[in-house]
C-alpha positions in Angstrom: -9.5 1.2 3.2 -6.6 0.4 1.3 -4.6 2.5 -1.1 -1.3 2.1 -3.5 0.6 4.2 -4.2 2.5 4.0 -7.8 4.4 5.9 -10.7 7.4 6.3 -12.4 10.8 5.8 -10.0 12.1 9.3 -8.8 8.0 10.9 -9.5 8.0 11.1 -5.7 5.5 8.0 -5.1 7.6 7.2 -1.4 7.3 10.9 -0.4 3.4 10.9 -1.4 2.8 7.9 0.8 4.6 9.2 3.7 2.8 12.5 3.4 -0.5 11.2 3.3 0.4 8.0 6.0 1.3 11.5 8.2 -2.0 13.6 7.4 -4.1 10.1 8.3 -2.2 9.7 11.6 -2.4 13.6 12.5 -5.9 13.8 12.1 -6.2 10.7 14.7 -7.3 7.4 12.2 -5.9 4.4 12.8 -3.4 4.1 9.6 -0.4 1.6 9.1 1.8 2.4 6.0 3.4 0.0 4.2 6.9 -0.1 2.2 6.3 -2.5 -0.4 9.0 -1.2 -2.7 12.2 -2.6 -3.5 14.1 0.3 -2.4 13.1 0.8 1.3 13.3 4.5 2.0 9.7 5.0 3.3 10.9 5.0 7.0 13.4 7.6 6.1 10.2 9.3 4.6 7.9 9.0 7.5 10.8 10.0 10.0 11.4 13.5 11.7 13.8 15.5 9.4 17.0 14.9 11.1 16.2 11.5 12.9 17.9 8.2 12.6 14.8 5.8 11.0 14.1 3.2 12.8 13.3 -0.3 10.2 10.2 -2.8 11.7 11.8 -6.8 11.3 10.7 -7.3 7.9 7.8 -9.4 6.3 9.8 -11.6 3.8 12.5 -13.3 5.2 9.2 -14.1 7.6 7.0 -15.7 5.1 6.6 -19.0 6.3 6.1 -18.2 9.5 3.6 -15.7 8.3 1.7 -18.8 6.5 1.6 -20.7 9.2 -0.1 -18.2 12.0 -2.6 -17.3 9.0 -3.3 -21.0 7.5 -4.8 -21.3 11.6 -7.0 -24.6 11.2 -8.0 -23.7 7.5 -8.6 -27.5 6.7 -8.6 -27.1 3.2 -5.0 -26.1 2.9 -3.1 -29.5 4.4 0.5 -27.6 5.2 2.1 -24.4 5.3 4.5 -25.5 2.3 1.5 -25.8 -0.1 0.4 -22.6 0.7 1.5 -19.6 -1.9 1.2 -16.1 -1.5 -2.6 -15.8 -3.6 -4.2 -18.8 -1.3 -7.5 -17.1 -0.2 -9.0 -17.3 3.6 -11.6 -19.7 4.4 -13.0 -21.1 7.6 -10.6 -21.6 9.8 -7.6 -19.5 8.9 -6.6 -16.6 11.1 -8.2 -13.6 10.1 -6.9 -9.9 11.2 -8.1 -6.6 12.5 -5.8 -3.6 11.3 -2.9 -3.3 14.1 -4.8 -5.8 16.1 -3.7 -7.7 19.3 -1.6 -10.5 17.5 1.6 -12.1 17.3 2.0 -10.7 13.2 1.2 -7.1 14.4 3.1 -7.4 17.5 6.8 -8.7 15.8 6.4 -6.6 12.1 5.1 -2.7 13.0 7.0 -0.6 14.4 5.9 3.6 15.1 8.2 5.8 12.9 7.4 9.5 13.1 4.3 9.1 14.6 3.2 6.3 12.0 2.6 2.3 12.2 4.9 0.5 9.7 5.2 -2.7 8.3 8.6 -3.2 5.7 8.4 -6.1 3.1 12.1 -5.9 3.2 15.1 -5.2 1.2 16.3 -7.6 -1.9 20.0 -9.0 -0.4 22.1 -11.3 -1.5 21.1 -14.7 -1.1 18.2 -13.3 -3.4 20.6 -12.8 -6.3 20.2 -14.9 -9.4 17.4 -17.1 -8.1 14.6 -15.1 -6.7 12.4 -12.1 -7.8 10.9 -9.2 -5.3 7.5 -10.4 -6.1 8.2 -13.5 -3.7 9.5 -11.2 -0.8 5.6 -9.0 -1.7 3.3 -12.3 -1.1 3.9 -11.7 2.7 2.1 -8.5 1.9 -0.1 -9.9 -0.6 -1.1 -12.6 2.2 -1.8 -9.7 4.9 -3.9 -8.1 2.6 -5.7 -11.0 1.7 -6.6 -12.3 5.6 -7.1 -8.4 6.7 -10.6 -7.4 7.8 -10.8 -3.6 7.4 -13.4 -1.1 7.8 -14.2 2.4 6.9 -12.2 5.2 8.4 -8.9 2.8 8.7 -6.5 2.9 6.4 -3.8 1.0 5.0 -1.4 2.9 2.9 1.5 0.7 0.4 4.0 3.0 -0.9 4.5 0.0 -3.9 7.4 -1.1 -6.7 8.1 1.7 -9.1 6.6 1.1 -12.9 4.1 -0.8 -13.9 5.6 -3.8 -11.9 3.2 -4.4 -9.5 0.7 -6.0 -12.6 3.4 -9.3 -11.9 1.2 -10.3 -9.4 -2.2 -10.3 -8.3 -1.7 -7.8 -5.4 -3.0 -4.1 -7.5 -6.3 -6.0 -7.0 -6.5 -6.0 -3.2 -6.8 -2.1 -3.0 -9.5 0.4 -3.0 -7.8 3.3 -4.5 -4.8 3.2 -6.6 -3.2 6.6 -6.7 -0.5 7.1 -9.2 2.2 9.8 -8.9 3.4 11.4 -12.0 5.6 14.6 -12.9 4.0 16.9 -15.4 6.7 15.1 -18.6 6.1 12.4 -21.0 7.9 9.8 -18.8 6.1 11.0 -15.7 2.7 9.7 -17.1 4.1 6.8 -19.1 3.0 4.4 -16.7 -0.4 6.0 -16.0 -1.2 4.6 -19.3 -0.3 1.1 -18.6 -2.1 1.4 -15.1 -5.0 2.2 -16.6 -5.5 -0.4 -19.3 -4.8 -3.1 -16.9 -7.1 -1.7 -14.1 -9.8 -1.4 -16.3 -10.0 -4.7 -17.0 -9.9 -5.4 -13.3 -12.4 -2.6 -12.7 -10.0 -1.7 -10.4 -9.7 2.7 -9.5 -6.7 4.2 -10.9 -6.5 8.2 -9.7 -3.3 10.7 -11.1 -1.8 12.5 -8.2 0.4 15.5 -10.0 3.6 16.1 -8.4 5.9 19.0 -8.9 3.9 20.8 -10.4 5.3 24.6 -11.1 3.4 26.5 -13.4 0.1 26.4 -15.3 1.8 25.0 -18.1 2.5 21.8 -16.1 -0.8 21.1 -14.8 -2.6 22.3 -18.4 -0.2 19.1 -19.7 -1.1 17.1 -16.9 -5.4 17.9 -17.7 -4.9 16.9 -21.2 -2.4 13.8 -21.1 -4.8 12.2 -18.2 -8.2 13.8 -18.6 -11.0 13.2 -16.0 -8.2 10.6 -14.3 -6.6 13.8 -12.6 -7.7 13.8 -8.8 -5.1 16.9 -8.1 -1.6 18.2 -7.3 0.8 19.0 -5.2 3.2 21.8 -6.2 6.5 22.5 -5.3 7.4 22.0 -1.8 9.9 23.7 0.2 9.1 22.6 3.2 9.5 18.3 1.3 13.0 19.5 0.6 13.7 20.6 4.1 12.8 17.5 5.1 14.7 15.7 2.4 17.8 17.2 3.0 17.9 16.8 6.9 17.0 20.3 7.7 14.2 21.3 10.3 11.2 21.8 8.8 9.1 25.0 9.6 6.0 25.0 11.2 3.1 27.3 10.4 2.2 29.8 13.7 -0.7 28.7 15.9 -3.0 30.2 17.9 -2.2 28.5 21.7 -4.6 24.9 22.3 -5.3 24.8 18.0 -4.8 21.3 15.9 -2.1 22.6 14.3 -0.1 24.2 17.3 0.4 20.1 17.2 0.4 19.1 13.9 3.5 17.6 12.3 2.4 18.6 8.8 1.5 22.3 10.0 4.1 23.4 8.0 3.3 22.3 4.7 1.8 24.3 2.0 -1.3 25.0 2.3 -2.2 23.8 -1.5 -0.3 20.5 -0.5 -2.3 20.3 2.8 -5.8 20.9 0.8 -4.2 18.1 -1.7 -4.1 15.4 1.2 -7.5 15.9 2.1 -8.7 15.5 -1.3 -6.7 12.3 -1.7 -8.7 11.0 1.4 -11.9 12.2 0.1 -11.5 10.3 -2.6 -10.3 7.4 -0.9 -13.8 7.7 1.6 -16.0 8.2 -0.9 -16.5 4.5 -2.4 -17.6 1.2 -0.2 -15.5 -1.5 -0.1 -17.2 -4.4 -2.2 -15.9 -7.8 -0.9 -17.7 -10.0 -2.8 -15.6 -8.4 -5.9 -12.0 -8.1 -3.4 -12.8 -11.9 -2.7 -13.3 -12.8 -6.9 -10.4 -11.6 -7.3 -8.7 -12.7 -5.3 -9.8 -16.3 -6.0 -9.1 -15.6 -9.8 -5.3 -14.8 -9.4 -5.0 -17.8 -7.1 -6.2 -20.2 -9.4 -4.2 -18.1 -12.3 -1.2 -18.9 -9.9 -2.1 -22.9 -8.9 -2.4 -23.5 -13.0 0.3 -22.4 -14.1 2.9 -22.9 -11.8 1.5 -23.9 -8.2 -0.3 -26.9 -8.6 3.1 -28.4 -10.0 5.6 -27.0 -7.5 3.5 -28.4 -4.7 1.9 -32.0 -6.4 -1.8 -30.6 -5.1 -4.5 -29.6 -7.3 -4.4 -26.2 -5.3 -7.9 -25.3 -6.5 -9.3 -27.2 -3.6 -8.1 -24.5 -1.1 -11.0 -22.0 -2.3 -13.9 -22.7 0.2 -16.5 -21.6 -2.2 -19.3 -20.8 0.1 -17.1 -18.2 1.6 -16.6 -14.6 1.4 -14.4 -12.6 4.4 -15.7 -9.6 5.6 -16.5 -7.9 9.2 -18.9 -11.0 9.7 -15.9 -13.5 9.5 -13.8 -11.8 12.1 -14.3 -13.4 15.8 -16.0 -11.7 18.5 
């Protein structure tokens, strides 16, 4: 299962991810987190408090390399350079199992705090002037796209603050969209854009309060984002410990019990019962790939009319294989 996390910069959308990337790994699923955001602080996030992060080789300056090992023997699509971040699978291209034994897993993910991670990378300077962050996301857009995952794994993107990730086709290739917003008028600003673009995509949008401190806040919260609220975290002492480099406490556990070992023992308790509504929402839907895969086709022949099929000289239609829909069936024995 996939999810994105979203919101307003500074509404805590990095910390969320990390939180819930830790909760998945502590209660044993297989979980890889992704940063997809601009700003690359979820390693820092997902690390011990105190620790020096250590940063997976990133996706983007990658990208071709990451086209070629997942074009495979896909005949349809006739080189890596014609290509482009929305080209669907189809038989023959490399298909993936989440942190399987392959070359992309093996050189990109790297274990921080306990977690697998995957970095799109950060914007530098050859970037400047001639290249938006939305090229450096189709590595991740194309990992998405050629992964075959399954109930009980998990794939968590902390993603792009704002409303920016509607640039490209990638909101579509989640399950759950969780957005992060702080009990003001800015906080669930972009909960409103979210929701009218998702809703055309039938894609599902759920409001994650954060900092929330009183009943005031999360009565403002109810009424700004009705039904759309799935809950809230509330202040955290033991996030600002972490945020500040301090050690975190832990919560006292009887000898041999899951939490004498686990790394979010100290957490609220509210904030603990938060994360395990977050995932019950996340379990509680089937993924439908006959819809993830029409999408998926629809933003790549968005993408080859209005700029692709140009840049390359191909009619870029073609590389849909239209009797073909990936799922659990189309991965190799």
């Amino acid at each position: 299962m996939r999810i994105a996390f979203v919101g307003k910069g500074g509404s805590g959308k990095t910390t969320m991810s990390a939180l819930f990337s830790r909760h998945l790994a502590a209660d044993g699923a297989p979980v890889l987190a992704i940063d997809g955001d601009i700003n690359q602080h979820l390693a820092e996030a997902l690390a011990p408090a105190g620790g020096t992060p250590v940063m997976p080789p990133p996706l983007g300056p990658r990208l071709h390399d990451i086209k070629a090992y997942l074009r495979g023997a896909n005949p349809r699509i006739t080189s890596t350079e014609s290509m482009i971040k929305t080209t669907p699978p189809g038989r023959g291209s490399r298909l993936l199992s989440l942190l399987g034994d392959d070359e992309l897993h093996a050189r990109h993910v790297c274990r921080v705090g306990g977690v697998p991670l995957m970095a799109t990378g950060e914007f530098d300077d050859s970037d400047l002037g001639v290249a938006c962050y939305h090229s450096k996301l189709g590595a991740v857009e194309l990992y998405l796209g050629h992964l075959i995952d399954g109930p009980g794994e998990y794939v968590v993107v902390d993603m792009t603050a704002g409303a920016d990730a509607f640039a490209s086709g990638l909101f579509t290739r989640f399950d759950l969209t969780l957005l992060v917003a702080e009990p003001t008028r800015k906080g669930v600003s972009v909960y409103r854009q979210y929701r009218d673009h998702a809703r055309e995509f039938g894609i599902r949008v759920a409001v994650v309060g954060n900092k929330v401190t009183c009943e005031d806040d999360l009565l403002f919260l109810k009424e700004q984002v009705g039904d759309d609220l799935l809950t809230h975290l509330v202040h955290s002492d033991w996030v600002r410990a972490a945020e500040q480099g301090r050690p975190q406490p832990t919560a006292p556990a009887a000898s041999g019990s899951p939490a004498a070992s686990d790394p979010l023992s100290g957490l609220e308790p509210h904030n603990r019962h938060a994360l395990t509504v977050m995932r019950g929402a996340v379990d509680s839907h089937l993924r439908d790939w006959d819809r993830l895969h029409r999408h998926a086709v629809e933003f790549h022949l968005r993408n080859a009319r209005s700029w692709a099929d140009a840049r390359t000289g191909e009619d870029l239609a073609a590389q849909v294989d239209p009797e073909y829909v990936p799922g659990p069936p189309t991965l190799p024995c």
